[in-house]
C-alpha positions as CSV (number, residue, x, y, z in Angstrom):
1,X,213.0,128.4,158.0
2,X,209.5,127.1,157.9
3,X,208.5,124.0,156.6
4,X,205.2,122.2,155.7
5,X,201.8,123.1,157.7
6,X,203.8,125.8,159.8
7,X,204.8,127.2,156.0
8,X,201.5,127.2,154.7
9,X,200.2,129.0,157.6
10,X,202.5,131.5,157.1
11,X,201.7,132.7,154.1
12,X,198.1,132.3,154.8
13,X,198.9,135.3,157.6
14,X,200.9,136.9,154.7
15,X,197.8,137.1,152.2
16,X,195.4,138.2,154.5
17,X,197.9,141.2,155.4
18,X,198.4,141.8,151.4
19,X,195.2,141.5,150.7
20,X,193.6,145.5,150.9
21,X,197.9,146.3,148.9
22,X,198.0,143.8,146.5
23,X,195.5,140.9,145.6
24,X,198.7,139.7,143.2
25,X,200.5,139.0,145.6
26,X,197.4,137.5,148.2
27,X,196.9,134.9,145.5
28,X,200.2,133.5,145.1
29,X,200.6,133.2,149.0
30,X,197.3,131.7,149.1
31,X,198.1,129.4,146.0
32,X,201.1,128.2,147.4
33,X,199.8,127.7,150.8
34,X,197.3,125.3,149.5
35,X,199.9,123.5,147.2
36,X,202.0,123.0,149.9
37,X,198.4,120.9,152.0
38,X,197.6,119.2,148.7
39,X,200.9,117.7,148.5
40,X,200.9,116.7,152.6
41,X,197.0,115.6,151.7
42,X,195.9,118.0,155.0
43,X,192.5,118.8,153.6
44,X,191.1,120.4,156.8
45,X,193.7,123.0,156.7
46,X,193.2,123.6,152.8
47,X,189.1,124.2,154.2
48,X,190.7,126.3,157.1
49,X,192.7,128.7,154.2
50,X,190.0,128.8,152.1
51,X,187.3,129.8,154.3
52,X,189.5,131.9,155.9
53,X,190.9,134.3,153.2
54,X,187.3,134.3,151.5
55,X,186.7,137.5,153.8
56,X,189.4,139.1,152.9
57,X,189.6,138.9,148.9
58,X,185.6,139.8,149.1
59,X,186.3,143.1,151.2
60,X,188.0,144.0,148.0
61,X,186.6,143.0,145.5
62,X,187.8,139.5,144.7
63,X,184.5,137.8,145.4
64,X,185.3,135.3,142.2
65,X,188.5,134.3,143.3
66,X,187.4,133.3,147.0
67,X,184.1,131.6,144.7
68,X,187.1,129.8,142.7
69,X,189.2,129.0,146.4
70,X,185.9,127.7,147.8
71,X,184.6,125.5,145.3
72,X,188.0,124.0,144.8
73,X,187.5,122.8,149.0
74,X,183.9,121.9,148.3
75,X,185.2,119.3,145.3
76,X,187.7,117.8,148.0
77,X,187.1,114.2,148.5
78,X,188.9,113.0,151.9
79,X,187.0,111.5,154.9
80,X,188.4,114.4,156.8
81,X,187.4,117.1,154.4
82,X,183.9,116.0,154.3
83,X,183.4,116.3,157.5
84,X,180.0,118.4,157.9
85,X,182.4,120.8,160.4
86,X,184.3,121.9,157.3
87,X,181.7,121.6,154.9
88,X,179.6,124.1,156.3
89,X,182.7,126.3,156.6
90,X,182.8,126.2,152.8
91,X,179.1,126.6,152.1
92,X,178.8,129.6,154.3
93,X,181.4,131.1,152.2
94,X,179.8,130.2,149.0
């Protein structure tokens, strides 16, 4: 089994390979995947998810949700989140 970042990573891979079959199913792999760095407090990996999947959900057609993914990194309040390497990640999605 997988546990903590290794987890999280996981089913980051796993929504970006849902994402074009079933945007359901993206979500709750991305929700959980950033549920599972909130509660280790790994903000730069949270940045990492959500920049990363923000491709993906706008190729079809989720352009709000990734807005919702974004902004919800963009509000995160860590010395290591806001770090102007990871900011701009997030404001080039946005």
């Amino acid at each position: 089994t997988t546990d903590g970042l290794s987890r999280a990573n996981v089913l980051f891979e796993l929504a970006k390979v849902y994402s074009g079959m079933n945007v359901d199913s993206t979500r709750l792999f991305i929700d959980e995947a950033l549920a599972i760095c909130r509660k280790l407090n790994n903000d730069t990996t949270y940045i990492l998810i959500t920049a990363g999947i923000q491709d993906y959900l706008s190729r079809v057609g989720e352009k709000d949700l990734a807005r919702k993914y974004l902004i919800s990194a963009r509000n995160l309040e860590s010395p290591e989140g806001m770090d102007p390497k990871f900011q701009n990640l997030v404001n080039v999605g946005l």
